[in-house]
N, C-alpha and C positions, 0 to 999 in steps of 0.2 A: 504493500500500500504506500501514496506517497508520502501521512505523516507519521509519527511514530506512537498512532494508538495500537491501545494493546489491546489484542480482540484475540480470544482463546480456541486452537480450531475447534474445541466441543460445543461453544457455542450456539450453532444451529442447530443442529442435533438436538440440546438441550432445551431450548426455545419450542422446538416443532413439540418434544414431550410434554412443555406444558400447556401449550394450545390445544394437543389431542386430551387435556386432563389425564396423561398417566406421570407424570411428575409434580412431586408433591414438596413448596418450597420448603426449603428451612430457614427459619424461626433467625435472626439476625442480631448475630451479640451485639453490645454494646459495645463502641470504642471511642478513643479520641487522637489525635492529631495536633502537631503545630507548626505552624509557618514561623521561623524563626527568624527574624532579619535584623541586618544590622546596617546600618548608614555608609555611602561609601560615596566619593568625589561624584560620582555620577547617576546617583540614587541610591536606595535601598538592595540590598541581594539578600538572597534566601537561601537557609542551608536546605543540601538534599543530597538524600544518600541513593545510592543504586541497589537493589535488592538482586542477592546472591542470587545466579542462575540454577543453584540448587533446589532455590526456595519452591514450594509447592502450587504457592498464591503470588503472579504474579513477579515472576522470576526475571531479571533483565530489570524491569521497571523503575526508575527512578521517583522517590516520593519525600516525606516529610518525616521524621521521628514521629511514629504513633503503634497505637497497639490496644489490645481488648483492656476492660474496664475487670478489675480485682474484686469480688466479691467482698473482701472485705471493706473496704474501703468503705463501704456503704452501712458500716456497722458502728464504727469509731469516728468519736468525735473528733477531729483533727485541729491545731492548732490553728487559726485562718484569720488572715488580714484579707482587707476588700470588702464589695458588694458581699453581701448576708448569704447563705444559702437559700433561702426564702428568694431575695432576687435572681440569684443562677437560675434555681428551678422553673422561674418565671420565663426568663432571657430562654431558659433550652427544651423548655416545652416537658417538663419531669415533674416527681417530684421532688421532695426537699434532699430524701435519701441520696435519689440516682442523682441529685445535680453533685450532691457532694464527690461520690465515686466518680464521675465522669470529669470532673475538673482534676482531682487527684490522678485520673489515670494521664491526663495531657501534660499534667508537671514530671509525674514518675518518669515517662516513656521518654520527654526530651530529655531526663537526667541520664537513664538507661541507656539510649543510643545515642546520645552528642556530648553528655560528658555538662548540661546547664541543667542550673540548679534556681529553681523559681521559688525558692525559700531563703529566709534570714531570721535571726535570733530575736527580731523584734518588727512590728507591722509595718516599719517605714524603711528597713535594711535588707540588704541579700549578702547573702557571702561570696567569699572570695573564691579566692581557687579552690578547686576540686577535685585536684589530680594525684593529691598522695594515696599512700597506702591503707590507709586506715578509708578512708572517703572509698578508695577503688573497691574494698575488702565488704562495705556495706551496698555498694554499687551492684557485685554480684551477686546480694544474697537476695537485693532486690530481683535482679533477674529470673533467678531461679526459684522463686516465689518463697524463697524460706523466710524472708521478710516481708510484711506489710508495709505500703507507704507510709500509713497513717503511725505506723510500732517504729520507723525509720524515721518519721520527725519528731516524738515523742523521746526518741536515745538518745538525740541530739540537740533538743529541746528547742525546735524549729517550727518558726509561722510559717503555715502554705500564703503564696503572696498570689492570690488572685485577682487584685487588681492590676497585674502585670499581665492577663490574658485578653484578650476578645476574641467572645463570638462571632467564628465570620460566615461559614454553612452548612449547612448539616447533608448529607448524601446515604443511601440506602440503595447496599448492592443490589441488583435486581434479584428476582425471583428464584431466576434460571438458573443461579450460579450455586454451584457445592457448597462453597464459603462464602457465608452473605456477612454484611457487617451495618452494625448502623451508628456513622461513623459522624461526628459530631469534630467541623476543623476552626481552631482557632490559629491567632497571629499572637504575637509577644515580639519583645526585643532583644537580643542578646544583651545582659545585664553590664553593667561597666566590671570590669577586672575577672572575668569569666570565657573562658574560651574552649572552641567546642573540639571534638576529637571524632576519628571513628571507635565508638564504643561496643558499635552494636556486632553481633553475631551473625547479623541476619545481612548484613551490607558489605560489599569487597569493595566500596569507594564509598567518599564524602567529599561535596564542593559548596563553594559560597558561589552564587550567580544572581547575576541581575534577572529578573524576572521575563524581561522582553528578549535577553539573551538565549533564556531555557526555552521562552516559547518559539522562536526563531529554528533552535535547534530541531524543536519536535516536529515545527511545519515541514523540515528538512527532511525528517526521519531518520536524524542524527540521535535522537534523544527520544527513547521509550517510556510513555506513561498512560496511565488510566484516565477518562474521561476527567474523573475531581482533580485531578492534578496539575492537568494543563487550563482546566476552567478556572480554577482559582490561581493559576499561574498568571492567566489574563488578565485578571481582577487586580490583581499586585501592580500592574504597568501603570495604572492611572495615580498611584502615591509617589510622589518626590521626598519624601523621608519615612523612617519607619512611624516615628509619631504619628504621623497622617494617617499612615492606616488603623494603628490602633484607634486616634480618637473617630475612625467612622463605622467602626464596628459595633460601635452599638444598636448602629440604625440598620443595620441589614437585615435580610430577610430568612430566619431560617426553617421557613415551611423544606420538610426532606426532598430532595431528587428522586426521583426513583424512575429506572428505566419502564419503558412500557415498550411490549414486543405485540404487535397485530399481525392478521392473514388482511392480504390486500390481493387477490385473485391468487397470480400461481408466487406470491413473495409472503416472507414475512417481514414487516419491517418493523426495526427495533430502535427507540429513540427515547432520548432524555428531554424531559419537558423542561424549557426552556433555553436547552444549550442544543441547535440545527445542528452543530459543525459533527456531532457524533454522531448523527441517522444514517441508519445502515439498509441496504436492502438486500437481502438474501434469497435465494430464488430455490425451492422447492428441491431443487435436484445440486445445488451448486453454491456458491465461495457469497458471499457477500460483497455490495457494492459501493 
C-alpha cells in the first residue's frame, strides 16, 4: 500500500465472520497511552517507540508508551495532585474507580517504557532523574506486575501528578480484531531534569520526532502505524509548543472511535467514523482497496 497503515492480512476474513454473525467480539480491556513531547527550535516532537516484530499485536508499528489498565489500581487510594477523580471520571466518560486506574495506568506505562516519571514528593514537584538502580530495580517489578503502581508511590511516598496529563481521544479496536483495547490517549510534557530511554521490552527502537515529520514518513510508507496513531499524529501539527497542546485538551472530544465494517454489494467496506483517510474497500474474493 502507498502509506504505512497497518492492516492485518486476517483482516477480511475476520470482518466477513462477523457480518455472517459466526464471530463473536471480544469484550475490550481497558488501556491508556501518552503522547509525550517536549519543545524543540522548531516545535514540539513526540516520543515513539517501534514495536518488536516479534510482538503479537501489531509488530513493526510505531506508537506511544501505553499498555492495559492494572486491576488494582482501581482498589487503592493513591496519593494525587490535580483535577479530583470525580473530575477524571467526568472528563473520560467512567467512573470515579476506573478514572483513577486509567490515569495510573498512563503515568505507570510512560515510566515502564520511557524511563518519565509523572510523580513528585509533593503536588507542585516531580522528581528528578530516574535512572539509578534502586528507581530501575522498582521499574521492573512494576513490569512484571509484582508491584502495584499505586504500593510503588506509597514506598516512595509519591503524588501521582495529574494535572500534568490531558485528555486528548479515546479509540476502540474494532470488533473484528483478536485483541480489542479501549484505549483512552492522552498528551503530557516531558518534565524538566527527566529524560526518557528505551525501557521497554516490547520496542527495538525509541525517537523524539516532530509530528508532521512522523506523518510525512507514514504518507511515504516509510513509517508503520495504526489508524490512532497517525490520527493523533495529525492532530499534534496544529501546536507550536507542547503547552498548546496541553492547554487545548480539555476541550476535545472524546466520544470512542470505533471502526465500522459494512457489505456494500460484492465489498465490505471498513471505516473509522470520522477519520476518511482509513476507508478500506475489500472485495469479497480479494486484498483490500
Amino acid at each position: 500500500m502507498a502509506n504505512g497503515q497497518w492492516y492485518p492480512a486476517e483482516w477480511p476474513d475476520r470482518i466477513r465472520a462477523l457480518a455472517a454473525g459466526t464471530l463473536t467480539p471480544v469484550t475490550p480491556k481497558r488501556a491508556a497511552t501518552v503522547m509525550l513531547l517536549k519543545d524543540t527550535g522548531t516545535g514540539p516532537a513526540v516520543h515513539m517507540l517501534r514495536r518488536r516484530a516479534s510482538m503479537a499485536f501489531a509488530a513493526g508499528a510505531y506508537a506511544y508508551p501505553g499498555g492495559g489498565v492494572d486491576p488494582r489500581d482501581d482498589e487503592h487510594h493513591v496519593g494525587w495532585a490535580g483535577p479530583t477523580r470525580v473530575w477524571w471520571a467526568t472528563r473520560l466518560g467512567v467512573d470515579e474507580t476506573a478514572a483513577q486506574a486509567i490515569v495510573c495506568a498512563a503515568v505507570r506505562e510512560t515510566y515502564e517504557e520511557a524511563g518519565v516519571l509523572l510523580a513528585g514528593p509533593t503536588p507542585d514537584s516531580v522528581v528528578g532523574d530516574t535512572t539509578g538502580p534502586d528507581w530501575e530495580a522498582d521499574r521492573a517489578a512494576l513490569v512484571a506486575r509484582d508491584l502495584s503502581f499505586a504500593e510503588f508511590l506509597d514506598r516512595r511516598g509519591l503524588v501521582l501528578r495529574s494535572d500534568l496529563l490531558g485528555a486528548w481521544t479515546r479509540w476502540i479496536t474494532p470488533e473484528f480484531e483478536a485483541r480489542r483495547y479501549d484505549t483512552w490517549f492522552f498528551v503530557a510534557a516531558l518534565p524538566e531534569g527527566q529524560r526518557t530511554r528505551n525501557a521497554s521490552t516490547e520496542a527495538d527502537r525509541t525517537v523524539w520526532i516532530r509530528p508532521a515529520e512522523a506523518a510525512a514518513s507514514y504518507d511515504k510508507g516509510e513509517l508503520l502505524m495504526m489508524p490512532p496513531t497517525i490520527a493523533t499524529l495529525r492532530q499534534l501539527t496544529a501546536y507550536g509548543t507542547a503547552a498548546e497542546a496541553l492547554a487545548s485538551a480539555p476541550d476535545r472530544d472524546l466520544t470512542p472511535v470505533l471502526a465500522q465494517a459494512r457489505l456494500e454489494g460484492d465489498e465490505i467496506v471498513l471505516a473509522w467514523p470520522g477519520h476518511d483517510e482509513f476507508t478500506k474497500h475489500i472485495p469479497t474474493g480479494g486484498a483490500p482497496a
